[in-house]
PQR file with spaces between the fields and no chain letter, atoms N, CA, C, O and H, PARSE charges and radii, in Angstrom:
ATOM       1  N    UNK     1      42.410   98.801  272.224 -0.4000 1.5000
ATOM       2  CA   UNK     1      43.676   98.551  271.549 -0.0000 2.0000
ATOM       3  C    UNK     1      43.620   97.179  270.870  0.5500 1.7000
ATOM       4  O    UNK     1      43.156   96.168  271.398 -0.5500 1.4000
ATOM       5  N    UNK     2      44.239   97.268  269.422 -0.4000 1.5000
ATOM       6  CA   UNK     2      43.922   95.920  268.739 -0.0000 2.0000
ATOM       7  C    UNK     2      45.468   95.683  268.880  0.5500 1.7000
ATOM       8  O    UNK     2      46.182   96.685  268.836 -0.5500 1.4000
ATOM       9  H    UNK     2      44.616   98.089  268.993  0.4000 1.0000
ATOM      10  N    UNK     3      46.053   94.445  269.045 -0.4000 1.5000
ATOM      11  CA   UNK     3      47.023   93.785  268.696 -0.0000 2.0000
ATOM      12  C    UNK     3      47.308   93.697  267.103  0.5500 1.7000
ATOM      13  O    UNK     3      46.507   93.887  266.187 -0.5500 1.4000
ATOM      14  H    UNK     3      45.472   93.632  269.081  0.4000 1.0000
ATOM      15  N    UNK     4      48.477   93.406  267.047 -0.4000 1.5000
ATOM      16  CA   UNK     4      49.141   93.742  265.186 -0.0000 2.0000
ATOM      17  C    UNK     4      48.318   92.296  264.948  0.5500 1.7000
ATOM      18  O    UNK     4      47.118   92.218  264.689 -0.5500 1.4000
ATOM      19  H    UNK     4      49.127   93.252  267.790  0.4000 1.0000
ATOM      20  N    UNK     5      48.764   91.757  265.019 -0.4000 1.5000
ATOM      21  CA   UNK     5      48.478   90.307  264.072 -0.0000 2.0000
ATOM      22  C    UNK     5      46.836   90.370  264.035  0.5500 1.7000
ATOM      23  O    UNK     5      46.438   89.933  262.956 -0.5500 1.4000
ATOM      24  H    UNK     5      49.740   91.820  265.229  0.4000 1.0000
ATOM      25  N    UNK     6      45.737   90.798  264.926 -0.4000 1.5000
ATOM      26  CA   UNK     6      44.370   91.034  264.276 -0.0000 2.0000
ATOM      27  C    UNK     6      44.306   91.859  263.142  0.5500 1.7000
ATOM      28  O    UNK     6      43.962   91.589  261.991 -0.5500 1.4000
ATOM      29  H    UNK     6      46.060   91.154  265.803  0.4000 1.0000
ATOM      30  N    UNK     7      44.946   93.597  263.984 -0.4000 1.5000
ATOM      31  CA   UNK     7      44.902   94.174  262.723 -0.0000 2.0000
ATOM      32  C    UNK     7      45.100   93.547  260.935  0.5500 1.7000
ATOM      33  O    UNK     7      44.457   93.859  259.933 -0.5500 1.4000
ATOM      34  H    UNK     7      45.225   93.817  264.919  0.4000 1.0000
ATOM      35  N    UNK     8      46.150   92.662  261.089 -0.4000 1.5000
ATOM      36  CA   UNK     8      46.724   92.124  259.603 -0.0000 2.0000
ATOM      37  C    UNK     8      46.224   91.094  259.014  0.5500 1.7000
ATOM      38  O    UNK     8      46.578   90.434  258.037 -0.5500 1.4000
ATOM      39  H    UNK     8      46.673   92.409  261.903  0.4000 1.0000
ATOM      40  N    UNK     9      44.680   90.996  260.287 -0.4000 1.5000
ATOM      41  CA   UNK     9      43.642   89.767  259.502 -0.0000 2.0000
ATOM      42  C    UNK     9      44.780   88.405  259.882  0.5500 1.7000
ATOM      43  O    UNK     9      44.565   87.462  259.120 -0.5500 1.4000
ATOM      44  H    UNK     9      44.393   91.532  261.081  0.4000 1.0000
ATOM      45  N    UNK    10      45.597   88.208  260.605 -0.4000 1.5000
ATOM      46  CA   UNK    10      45.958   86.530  260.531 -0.0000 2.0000
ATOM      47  C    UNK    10      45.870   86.058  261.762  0.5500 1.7000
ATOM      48  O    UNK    10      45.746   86.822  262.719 -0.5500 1.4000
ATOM      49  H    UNK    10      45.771   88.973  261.224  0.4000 1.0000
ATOM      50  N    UNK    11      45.919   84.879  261.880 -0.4000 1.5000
ATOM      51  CA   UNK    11      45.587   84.333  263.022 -0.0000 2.0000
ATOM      52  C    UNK    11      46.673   84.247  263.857  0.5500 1.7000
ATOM      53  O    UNK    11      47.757   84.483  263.325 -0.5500 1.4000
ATOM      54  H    UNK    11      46.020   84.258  261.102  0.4000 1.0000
ATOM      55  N    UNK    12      46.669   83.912  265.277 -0.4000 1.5000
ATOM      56  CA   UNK    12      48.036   83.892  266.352 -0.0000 2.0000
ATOM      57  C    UNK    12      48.849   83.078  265.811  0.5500 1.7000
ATOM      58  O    UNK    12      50.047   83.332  265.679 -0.5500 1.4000
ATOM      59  H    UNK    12      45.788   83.720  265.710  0.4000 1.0000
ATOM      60  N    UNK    13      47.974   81.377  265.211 -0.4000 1.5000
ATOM      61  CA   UNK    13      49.564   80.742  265.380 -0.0000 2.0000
ATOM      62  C    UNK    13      50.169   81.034  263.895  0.5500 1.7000
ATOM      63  O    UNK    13      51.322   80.627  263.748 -0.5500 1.4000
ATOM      64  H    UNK    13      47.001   81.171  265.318  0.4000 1.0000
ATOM      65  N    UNK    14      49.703   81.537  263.017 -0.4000 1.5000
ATOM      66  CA   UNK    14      50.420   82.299  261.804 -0.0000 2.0000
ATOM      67  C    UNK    14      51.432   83.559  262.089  0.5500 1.7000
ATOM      68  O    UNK    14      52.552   83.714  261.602 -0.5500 1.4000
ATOM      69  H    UNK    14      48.767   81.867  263.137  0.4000 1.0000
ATOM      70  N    UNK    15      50.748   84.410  262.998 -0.4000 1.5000
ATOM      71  CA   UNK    15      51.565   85.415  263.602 -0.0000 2.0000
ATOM      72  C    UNK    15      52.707   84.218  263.828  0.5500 1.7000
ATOM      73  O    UNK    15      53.421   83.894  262.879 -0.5500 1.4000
ATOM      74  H    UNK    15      49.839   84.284  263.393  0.4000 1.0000
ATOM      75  N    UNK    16      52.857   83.524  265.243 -0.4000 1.5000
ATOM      76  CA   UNK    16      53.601   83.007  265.514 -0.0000 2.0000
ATOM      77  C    UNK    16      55.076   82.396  264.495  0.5500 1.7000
ATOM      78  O    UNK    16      56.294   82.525  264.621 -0.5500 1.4000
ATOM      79  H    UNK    16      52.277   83.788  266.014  0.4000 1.0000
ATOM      80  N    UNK    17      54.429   81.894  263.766 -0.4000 1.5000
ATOM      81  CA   UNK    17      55.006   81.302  262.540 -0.0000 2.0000
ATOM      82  C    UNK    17      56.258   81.940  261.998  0.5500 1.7000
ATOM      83  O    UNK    17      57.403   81.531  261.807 -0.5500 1.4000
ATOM      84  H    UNK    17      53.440   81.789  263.664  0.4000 1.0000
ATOM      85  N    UNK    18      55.548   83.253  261.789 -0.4000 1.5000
ATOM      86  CA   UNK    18      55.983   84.183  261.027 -0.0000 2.0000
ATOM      87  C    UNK    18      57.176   84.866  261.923  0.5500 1.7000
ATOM      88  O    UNK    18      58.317   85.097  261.523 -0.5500 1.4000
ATOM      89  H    UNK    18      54.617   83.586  261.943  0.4000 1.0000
ATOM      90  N    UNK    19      56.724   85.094  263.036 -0.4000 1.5000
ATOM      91  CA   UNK    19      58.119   85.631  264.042 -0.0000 2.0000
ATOM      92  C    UNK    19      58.867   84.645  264.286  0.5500 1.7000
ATOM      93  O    UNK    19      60.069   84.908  264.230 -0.5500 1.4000
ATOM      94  H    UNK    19      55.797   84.906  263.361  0.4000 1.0000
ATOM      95  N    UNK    20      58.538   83.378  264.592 -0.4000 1.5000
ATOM      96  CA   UNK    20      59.756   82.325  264.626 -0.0000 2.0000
ATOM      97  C    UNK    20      60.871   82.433  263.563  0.5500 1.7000
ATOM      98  O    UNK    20      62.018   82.821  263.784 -0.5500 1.4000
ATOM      99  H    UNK    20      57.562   83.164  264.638  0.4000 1.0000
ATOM     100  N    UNK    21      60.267   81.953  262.143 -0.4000 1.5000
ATOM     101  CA   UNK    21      61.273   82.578  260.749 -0.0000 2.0000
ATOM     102  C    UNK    21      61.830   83.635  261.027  0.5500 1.7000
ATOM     103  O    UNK    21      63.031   83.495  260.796 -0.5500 1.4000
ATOM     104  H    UNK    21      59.335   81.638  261.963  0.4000 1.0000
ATOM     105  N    UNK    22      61.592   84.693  261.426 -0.4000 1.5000
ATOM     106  CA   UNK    22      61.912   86.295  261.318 -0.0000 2.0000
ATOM     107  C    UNK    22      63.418   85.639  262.122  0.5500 1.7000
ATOM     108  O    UNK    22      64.551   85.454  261.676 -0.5500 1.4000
ATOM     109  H    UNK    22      60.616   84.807  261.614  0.4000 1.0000
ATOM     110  N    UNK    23      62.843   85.421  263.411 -0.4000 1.5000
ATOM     111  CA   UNK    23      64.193   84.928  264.560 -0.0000 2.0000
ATOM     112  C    UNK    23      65.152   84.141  263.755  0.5500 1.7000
ATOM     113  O    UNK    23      66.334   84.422  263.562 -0.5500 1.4000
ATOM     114  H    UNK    23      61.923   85.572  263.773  0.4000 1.0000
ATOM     115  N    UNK    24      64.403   82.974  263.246 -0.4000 1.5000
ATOM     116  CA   UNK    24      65.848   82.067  262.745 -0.0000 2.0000
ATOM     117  C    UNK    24      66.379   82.762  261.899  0.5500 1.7000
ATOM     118  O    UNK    24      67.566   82.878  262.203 -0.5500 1.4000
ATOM     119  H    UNK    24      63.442   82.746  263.403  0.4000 1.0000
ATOM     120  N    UNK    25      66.147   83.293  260.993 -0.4000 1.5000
ATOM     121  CA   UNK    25      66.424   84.035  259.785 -0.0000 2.0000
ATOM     122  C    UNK    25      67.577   85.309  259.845  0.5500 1.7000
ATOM     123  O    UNK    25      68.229   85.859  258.958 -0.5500 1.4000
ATOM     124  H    UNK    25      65.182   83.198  260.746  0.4000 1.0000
ATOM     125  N    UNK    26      67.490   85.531  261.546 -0.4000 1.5000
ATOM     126  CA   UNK    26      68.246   86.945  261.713 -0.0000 2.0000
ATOM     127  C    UNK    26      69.698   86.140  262.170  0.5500 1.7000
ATOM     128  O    UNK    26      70.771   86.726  262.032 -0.5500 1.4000
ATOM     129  H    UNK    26      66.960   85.084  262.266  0.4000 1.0000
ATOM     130  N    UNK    27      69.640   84.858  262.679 -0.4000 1.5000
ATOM     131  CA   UNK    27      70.846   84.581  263.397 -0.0000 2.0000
ATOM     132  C    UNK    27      71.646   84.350  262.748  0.5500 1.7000
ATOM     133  O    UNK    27      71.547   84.529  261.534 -0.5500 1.4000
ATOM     134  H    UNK    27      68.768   84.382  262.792  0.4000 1.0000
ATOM     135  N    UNK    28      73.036   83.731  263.485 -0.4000 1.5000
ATOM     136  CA   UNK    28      74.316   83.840  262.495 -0.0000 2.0000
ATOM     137  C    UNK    28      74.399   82.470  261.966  0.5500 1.7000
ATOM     138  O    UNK    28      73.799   81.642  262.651 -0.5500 1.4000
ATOM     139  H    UNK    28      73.116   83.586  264.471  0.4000 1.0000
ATOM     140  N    UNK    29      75.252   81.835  260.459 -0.4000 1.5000
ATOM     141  CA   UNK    29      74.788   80.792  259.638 -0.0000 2.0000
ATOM     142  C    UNK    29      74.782   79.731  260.874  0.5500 1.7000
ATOM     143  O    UNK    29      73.807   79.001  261.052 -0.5500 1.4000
ATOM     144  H    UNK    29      75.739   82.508  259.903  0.4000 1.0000
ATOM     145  N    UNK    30      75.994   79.688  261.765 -0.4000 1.5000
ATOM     146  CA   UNK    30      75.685   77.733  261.879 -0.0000 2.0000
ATOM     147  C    UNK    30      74.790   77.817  263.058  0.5500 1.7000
ATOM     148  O    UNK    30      74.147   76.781  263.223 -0.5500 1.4000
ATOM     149  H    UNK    30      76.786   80.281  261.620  0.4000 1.0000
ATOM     150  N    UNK    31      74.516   78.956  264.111 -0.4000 1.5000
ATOM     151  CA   UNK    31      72.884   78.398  264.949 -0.0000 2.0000
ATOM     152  C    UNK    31      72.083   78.415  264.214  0.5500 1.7000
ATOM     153  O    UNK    31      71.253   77.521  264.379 -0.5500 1.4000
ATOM     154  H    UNK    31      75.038   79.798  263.976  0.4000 1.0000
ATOM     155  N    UNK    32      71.762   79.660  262.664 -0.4000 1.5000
ATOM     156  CA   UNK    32      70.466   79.752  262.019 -0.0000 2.0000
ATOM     157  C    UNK    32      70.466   78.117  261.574  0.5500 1.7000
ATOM     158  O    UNK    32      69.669   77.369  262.140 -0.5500 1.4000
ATOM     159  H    UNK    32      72.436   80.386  262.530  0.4000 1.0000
ATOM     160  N    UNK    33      71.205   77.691  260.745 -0.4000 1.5000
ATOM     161  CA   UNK    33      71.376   76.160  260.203 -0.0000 2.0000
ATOM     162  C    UNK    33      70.428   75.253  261.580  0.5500 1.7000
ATOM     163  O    UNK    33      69.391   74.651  261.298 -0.5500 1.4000
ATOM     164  H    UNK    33      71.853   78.299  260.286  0.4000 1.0000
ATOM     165  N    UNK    34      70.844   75.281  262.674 -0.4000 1.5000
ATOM     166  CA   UNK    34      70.226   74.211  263.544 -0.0000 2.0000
ATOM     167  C    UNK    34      68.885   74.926  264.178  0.5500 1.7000
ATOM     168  O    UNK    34      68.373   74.449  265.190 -0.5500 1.4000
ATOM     169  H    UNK    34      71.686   75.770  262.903  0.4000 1.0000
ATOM     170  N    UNK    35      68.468   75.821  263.684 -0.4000 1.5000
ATOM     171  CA   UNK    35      67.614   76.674  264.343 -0.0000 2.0000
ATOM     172  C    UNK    35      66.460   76.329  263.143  0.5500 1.7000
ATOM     173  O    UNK    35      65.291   76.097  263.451 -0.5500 1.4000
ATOM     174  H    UNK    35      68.884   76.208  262.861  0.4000 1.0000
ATOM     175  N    UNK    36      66.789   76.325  262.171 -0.4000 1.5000
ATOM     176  CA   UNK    36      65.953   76.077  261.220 -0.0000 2.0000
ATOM     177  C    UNK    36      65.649   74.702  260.608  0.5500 1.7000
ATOM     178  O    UNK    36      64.860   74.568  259.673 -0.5500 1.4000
ATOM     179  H    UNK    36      67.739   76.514  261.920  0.4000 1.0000
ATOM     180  N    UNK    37      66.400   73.552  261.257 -0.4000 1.5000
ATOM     181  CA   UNK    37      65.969   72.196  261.205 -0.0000 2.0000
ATOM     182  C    UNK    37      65.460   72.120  262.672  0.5500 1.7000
ATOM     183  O    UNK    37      65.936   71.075  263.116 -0.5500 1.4000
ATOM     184  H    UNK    37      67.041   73.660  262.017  0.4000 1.0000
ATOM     185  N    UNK    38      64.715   72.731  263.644 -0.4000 1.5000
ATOM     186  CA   UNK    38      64.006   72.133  264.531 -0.0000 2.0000
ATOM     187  C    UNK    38      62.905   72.492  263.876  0.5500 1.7000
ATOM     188  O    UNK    38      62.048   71.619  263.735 -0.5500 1.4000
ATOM     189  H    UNK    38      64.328   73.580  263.284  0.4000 1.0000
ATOM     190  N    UNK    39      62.638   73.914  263.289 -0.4000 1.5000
ATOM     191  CA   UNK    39      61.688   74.641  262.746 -0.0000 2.0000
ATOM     192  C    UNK    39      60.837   73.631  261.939  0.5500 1.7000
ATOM     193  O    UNK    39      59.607   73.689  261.956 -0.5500 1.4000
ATOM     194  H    UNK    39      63.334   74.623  263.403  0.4000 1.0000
ATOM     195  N    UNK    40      61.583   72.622  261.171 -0.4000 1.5000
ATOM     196  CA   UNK    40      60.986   71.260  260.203 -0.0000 2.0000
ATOM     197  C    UNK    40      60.181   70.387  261.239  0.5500 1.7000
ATOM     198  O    UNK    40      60.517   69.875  262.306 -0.5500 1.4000
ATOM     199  H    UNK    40      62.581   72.575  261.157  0.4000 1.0000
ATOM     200  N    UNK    41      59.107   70.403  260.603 -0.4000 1.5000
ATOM     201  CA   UNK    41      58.084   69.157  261.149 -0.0000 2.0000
ATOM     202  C    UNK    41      57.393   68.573  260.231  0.5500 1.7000
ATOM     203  O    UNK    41      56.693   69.258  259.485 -0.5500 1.4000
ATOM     204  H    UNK    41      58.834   70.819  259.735  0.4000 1.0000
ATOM     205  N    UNK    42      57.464   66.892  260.074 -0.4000 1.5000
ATOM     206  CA   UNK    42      56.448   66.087  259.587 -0.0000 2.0000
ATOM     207  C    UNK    42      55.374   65.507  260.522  0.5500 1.7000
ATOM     208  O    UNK    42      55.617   65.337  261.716 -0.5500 1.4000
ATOM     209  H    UNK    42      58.033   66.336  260.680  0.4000 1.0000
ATOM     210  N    UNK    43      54.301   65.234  260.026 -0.4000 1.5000
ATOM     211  CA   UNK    43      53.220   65.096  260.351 -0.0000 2.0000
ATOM     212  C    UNK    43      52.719   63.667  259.938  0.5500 1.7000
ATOM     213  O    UNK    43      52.618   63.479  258.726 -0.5500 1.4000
ATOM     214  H    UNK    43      54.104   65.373  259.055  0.4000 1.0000
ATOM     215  N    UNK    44      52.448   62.809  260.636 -0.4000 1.5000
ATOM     216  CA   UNK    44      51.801   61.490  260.150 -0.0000 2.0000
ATOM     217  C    UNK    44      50.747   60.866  260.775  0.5500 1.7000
ATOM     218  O    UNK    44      50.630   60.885  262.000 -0.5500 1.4000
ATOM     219  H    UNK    44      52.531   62.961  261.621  0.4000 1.0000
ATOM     220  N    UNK    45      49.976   60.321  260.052 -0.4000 1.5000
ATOM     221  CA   UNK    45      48.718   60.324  260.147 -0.0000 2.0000
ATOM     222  C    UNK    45      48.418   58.357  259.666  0.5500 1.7000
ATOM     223  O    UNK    45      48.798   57.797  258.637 -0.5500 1.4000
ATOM     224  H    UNK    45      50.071   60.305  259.056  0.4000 1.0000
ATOM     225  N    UNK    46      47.742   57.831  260.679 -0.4000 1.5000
ATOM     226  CA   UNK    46      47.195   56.442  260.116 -0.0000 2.0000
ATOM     227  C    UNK    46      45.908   56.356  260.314  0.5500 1.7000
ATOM     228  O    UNK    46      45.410   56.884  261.309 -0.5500 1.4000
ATOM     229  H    UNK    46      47.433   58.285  261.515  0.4000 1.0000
ATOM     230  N    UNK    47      44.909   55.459  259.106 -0.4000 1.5000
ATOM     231  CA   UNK    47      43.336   55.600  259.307 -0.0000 2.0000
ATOM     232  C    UNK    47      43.015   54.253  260.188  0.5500 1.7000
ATOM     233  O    UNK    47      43.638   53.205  260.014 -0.5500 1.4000
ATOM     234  H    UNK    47      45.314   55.031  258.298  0.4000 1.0000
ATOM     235  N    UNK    48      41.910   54.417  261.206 -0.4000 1.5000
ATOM     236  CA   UNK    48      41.869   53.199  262.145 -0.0000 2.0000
ATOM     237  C    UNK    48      40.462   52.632  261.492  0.5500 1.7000
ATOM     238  O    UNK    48      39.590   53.449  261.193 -0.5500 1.4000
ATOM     239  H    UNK    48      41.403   55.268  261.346  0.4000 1.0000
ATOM     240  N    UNK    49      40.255   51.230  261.275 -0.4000 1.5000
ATOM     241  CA   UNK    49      39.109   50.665  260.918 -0.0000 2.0000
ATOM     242  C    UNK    49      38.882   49.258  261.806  0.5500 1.7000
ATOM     243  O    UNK    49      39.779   48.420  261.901 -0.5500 1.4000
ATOM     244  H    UNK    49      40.962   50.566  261.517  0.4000 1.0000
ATOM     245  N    UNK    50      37.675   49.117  262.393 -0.4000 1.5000
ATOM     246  CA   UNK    50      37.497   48.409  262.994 -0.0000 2.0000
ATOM     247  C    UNK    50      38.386   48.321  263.919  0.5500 1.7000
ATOM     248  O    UNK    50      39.086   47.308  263.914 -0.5500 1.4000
ATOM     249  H    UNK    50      36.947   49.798  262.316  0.4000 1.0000
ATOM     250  N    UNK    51      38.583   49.233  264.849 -0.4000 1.5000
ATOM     251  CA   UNK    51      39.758   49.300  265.928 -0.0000 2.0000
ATOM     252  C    UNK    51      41.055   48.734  265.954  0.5500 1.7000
ATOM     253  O    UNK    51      41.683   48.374  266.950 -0.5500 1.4000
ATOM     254  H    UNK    51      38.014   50.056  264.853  0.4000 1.0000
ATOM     255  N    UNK    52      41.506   48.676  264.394 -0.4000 1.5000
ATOM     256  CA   UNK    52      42.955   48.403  263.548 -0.0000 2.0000
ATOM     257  C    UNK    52      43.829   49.950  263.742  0.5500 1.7000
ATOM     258  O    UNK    52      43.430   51.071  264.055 -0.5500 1.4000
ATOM     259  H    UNK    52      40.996   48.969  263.585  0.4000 1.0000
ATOM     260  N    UNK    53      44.703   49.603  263.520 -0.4000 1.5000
ATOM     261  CA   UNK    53      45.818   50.539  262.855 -0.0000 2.0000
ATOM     262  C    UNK    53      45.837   50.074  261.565  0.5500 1.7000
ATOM     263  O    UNK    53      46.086   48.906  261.267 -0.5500 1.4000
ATOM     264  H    UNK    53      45.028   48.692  263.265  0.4000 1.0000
ATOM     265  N    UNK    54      45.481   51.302  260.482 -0.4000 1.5000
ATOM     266  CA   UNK    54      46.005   50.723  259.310 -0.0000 2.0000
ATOM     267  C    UNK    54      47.379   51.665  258.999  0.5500 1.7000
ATOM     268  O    UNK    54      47.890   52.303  259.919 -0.5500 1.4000
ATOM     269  H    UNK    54      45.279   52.251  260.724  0.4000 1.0000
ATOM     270  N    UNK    55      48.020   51.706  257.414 -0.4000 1.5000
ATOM     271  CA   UNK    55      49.222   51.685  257.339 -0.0000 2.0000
ATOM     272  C    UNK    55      49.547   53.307  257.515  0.5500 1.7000
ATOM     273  O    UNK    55      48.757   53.994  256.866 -0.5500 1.4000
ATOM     274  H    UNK    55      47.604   51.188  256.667  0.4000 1.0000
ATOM     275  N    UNK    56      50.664   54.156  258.346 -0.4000 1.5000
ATOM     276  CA   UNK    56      51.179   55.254  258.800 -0.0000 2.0000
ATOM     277  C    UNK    56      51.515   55.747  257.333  0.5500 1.7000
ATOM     278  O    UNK    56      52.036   55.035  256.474 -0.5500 1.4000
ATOM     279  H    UNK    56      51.306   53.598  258.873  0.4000 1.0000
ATOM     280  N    UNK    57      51.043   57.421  257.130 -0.4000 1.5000
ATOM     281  CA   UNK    57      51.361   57.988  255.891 -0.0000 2.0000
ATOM     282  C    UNK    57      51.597   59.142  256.554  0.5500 1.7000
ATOM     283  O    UNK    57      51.187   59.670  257.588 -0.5500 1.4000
ATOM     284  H    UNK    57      50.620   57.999  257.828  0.4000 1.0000
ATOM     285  N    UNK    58      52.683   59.503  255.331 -0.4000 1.5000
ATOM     286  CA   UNK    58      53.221   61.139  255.690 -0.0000 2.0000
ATOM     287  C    UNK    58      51.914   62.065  254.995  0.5500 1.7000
ATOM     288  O    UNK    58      51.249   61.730  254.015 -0.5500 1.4000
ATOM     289  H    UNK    58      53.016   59.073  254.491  0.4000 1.0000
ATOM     290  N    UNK    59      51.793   63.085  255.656 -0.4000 1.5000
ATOM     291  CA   UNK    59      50.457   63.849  255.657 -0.0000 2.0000
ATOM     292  C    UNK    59      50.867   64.650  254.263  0.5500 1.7000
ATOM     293  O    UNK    59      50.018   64.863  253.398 -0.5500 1.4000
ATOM     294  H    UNK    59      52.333   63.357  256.453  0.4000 1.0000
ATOM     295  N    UNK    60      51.697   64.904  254.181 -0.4000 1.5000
ATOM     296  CA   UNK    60      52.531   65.664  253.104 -0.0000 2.0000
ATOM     297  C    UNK    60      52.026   64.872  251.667  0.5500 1.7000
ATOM     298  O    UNK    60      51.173   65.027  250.794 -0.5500 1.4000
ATOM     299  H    UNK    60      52.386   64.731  254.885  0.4000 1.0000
ATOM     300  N    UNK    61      53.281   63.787  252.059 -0.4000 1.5000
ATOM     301  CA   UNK    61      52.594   62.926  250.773 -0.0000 2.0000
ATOM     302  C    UNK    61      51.360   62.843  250.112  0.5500 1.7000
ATOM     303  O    UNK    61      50.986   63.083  248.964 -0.5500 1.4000
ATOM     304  H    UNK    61      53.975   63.661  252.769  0.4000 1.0000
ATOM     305  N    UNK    62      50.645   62.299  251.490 -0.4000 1.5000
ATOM     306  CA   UNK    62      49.322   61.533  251.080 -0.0000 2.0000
ATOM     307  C    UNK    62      48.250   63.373  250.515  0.5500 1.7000
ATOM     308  O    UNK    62      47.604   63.447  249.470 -0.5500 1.4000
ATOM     309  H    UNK    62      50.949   62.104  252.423  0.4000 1.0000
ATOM     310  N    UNK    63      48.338   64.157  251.199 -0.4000 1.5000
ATOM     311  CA   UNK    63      47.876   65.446  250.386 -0.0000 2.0000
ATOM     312  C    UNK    63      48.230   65.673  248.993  0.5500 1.7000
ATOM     313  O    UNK    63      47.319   65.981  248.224 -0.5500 1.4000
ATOM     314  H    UNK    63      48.863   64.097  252.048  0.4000 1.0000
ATOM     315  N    UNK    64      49.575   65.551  248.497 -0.4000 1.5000
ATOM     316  CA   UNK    64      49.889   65.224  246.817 -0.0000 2.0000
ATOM     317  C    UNK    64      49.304   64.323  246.539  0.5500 1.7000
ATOM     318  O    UNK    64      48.796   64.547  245.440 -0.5500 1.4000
ATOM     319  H    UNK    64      50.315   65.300  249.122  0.4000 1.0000
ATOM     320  N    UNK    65      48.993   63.178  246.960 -0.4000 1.5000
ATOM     321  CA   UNK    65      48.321   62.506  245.898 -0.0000 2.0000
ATOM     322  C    UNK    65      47.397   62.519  245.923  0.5500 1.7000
ATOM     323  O    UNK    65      46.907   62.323  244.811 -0.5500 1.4000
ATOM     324  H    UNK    65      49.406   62.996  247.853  0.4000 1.0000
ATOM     325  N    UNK    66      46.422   62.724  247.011 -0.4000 1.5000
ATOM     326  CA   UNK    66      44.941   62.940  246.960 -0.0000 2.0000
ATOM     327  C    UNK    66      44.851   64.693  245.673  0.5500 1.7000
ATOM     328  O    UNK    66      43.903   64.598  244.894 -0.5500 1.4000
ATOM     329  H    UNK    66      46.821   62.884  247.914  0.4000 1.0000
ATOM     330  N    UNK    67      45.280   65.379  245.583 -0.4000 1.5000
ATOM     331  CA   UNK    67      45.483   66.647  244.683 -0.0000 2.0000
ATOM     332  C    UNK    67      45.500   65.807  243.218  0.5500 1.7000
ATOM     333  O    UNK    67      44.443   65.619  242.617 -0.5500 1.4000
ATOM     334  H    UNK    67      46.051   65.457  246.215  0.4000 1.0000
ATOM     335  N    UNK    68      46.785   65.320  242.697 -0.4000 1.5000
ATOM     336  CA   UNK    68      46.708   64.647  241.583 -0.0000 2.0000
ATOM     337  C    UNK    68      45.672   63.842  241.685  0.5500 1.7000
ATOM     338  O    UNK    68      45.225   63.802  240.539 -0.5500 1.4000
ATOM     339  H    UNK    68      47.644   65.473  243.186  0.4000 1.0000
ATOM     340  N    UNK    69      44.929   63.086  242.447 -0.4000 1.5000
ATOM     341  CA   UNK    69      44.040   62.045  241.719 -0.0000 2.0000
ATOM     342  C    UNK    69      42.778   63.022  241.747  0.5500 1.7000
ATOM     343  O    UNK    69      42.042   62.867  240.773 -0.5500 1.4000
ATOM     344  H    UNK    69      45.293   63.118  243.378  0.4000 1.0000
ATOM     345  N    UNK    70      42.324   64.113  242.770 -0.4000 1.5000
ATOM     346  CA   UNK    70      41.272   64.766  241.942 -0.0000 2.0000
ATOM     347  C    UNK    70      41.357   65.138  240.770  0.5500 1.7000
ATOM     348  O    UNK    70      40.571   64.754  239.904 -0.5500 1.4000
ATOM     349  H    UNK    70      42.922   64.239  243.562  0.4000 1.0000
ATOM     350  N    UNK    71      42.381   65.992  240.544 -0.4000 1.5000
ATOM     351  CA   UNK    71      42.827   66.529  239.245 -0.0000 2.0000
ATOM     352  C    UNK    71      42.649   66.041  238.074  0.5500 1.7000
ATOM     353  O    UNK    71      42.359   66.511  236.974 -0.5500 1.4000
ATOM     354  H    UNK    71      43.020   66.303  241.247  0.4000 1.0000
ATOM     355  N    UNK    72      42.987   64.462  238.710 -0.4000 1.5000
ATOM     356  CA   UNK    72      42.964   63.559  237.276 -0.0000 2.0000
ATOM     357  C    UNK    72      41.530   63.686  237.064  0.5500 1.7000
ATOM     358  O    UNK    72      41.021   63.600  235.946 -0.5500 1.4000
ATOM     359  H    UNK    72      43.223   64.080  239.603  0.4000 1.0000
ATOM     360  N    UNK    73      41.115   63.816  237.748 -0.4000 1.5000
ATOM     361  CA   UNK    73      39.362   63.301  237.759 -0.0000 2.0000
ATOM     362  C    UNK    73      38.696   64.520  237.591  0.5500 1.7000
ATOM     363  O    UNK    73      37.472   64.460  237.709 -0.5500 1.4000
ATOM     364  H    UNK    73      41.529   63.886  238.656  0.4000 1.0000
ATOM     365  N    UNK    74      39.136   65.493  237.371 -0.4000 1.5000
ATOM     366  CA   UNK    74      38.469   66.805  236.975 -0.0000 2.0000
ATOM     367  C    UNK    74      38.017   67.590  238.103  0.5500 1.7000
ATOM     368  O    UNK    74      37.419   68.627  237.819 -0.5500 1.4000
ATOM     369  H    UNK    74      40.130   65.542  237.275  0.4000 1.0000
ATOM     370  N    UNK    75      38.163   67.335  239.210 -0.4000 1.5000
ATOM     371  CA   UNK    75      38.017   68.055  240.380 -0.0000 2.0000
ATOM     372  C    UNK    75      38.835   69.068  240.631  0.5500 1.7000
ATOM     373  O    UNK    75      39.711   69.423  239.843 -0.5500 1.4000
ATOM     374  H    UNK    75      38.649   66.492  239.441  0.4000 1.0000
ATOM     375  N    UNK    76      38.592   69.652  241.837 -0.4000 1.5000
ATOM     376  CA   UNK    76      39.603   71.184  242.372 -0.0000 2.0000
ATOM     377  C    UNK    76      40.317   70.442  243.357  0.5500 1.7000
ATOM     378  O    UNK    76      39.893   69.417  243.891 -0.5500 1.4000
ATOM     379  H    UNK    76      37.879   69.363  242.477  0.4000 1.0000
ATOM     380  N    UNK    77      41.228   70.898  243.543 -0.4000 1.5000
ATOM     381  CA   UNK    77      42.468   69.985  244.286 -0.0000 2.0000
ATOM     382  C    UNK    77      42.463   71.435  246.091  0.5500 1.7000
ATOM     383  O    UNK    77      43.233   71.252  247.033 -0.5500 1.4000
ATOM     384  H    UNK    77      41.572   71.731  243.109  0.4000 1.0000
């Protein structure tokens, strides 16, 4: 017996993903409303050099601009 989410080629925590939305998505507006701002996560990331902290970037961000500056540069983003 295969489980659905192999069958559909995706991985668990995509499965996962995907049924969480399904849930918030079904409830009524003002739990879906708070149900769907826990669902929000940022991600931040700082590079360490010479056993420094250097400066904390949102992962988000710093992925746009690393995209535009390949781009600029003729690369695949």
């Amino acid at each position: 017996m295969t489980f659905a989410w192999k069958a559909a080629g995706i991985t668990y925590n995509r499965y996962l993903a995907v049924s969480a939305r399904v849930v918030r998505r079904s409830l009524k507006d003002d739990l879906r409303l708070a149900a769907e701002r826990r669902g929000q996560a940022e991600l931040r990331f700082a590079k360490w050099t010479n056993g420094k902290q250097g400066e904390t970037q949102n992962l988000a961000d710093a992925n746009a601009a690393a995209a535009v500056e390949s781009a600029a540069q003729g690369g695949t983003a």
